[in-house]
N, C-alpha and C positions, 0 to 999 in steps of 0.2 A: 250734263253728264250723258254718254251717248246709252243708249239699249244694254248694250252687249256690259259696262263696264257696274251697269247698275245692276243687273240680272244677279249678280254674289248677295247682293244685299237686301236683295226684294224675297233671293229664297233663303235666310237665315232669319229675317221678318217671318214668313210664312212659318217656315220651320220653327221656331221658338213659339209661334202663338198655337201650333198643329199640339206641341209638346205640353202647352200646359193651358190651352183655352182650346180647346177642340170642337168645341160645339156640344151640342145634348148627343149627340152619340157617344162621346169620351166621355159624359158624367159617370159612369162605371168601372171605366177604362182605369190600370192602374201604371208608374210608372219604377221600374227598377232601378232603384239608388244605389248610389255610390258616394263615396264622399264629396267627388266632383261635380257630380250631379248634383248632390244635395245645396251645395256651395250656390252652384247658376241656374236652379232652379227655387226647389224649395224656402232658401234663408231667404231669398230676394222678393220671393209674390209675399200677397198679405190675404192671399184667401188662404182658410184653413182647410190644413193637412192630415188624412188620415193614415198614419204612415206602421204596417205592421214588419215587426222585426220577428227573424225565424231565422234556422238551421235544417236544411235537409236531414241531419242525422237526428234530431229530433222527433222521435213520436206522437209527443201532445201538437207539437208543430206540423207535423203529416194530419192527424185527426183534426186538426183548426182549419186547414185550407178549403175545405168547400163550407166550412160557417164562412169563413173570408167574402168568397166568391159571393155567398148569399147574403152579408153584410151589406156588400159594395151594391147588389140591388135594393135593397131594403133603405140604404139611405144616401137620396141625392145631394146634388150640391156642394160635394167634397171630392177634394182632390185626394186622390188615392195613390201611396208606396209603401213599395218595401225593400226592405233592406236584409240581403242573404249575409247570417252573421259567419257563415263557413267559406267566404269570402274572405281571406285576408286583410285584401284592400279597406274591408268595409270594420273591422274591430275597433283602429281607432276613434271612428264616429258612435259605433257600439257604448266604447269606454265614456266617451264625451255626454253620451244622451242617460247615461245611465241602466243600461237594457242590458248589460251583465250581469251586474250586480242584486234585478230584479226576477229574472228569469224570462224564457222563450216557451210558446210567444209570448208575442209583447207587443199591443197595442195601444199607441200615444197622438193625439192630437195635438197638433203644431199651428200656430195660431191662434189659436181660442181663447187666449187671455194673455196678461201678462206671463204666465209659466204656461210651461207644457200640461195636458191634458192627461191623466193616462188611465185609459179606457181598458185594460185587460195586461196582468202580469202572470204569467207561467203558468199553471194551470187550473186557474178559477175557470168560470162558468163560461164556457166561449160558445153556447149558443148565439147563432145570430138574432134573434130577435132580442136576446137579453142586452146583446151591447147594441144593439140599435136604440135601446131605449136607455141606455144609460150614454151614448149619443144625440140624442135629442135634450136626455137633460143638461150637458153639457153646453149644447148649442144656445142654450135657452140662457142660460145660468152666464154664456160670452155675449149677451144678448146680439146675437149675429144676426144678423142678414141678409139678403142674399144682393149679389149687383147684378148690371145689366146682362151678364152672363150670367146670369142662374146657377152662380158659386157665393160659398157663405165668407161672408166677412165680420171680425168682430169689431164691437165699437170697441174693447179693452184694448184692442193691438197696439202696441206701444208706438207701432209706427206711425199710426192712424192721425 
């Protein structure tokens, strides 16, 4: 295969591992879901996800965003989204994951065991150190570990 014909597929390589292996500078870094996304990224890795659902018109979801932001430093090793439920596109995966029905925010780990994880519904305690540590018990409890990339994987994963 010459330079030029392989050049498409060396940068959707790069690009897919930039998107969700980025190295220790993106262990913080978060990525904006959609259901398409969600599809070719998240369902398909097996590291665990910490994926927070909100509404701009939301208040307790405006007051959550800088615990978020101070979450996402407070605990490595986790891939990090969210998903804007005042997005259209984005309600039927809303309806699917259950984050209606629970309230906004709403934050769920994705991979951590056989079922979904869920770390924070509507408007309980959204300090960041409080869910940080009811993220670690979580991690503990998926007895996770972390791999060569310094992202946590659980041994429960059904795909494991």
């Amino acid at each position: 295969m010459s330079a030029t014909r392989a050049w498409p597929w060396v940068l959707a390589l790069v690009t897919t591992r930039l998107v969700v292996h980025a190295g220790d500078e993106s262990l913080h870094e978060q990525v904006a879901l959609t259901p398409n996304k969600w599809d070719q990224v998240v369902a398909l890795d097996t590291h665990i996800w910490a994926v927070k659902w909100h509404s701009g018109m939301c208040s307790a979801c405006q007051a959550f965003a800088p615990e978020w932001d101070m979450l996402r430093e407070l605990v490595d090793g986790l891939h990090w989204g969210e998903v804007d439920i005042d997005r259209k596109e984005n309600i039927p995966l809303a309806l699917q994951m259950g984050v209606l029905s629970e309230g906004v925010p709403n934050v769920k780990l994705y991979h951590a065991g056989e079922a979904t994880v869920p770390i924070l519904s509507g408007d309980e305690d959204t300090r960041a150190v409080t869910l940080s540590q009811t993220i670690t018990r979580a991690l503990e409890d998926a007895n996770a570990v972390r791999d060569t990339d310094g992202f946590y994987v659980s041994t429960h994963h059904p795909e494991l």
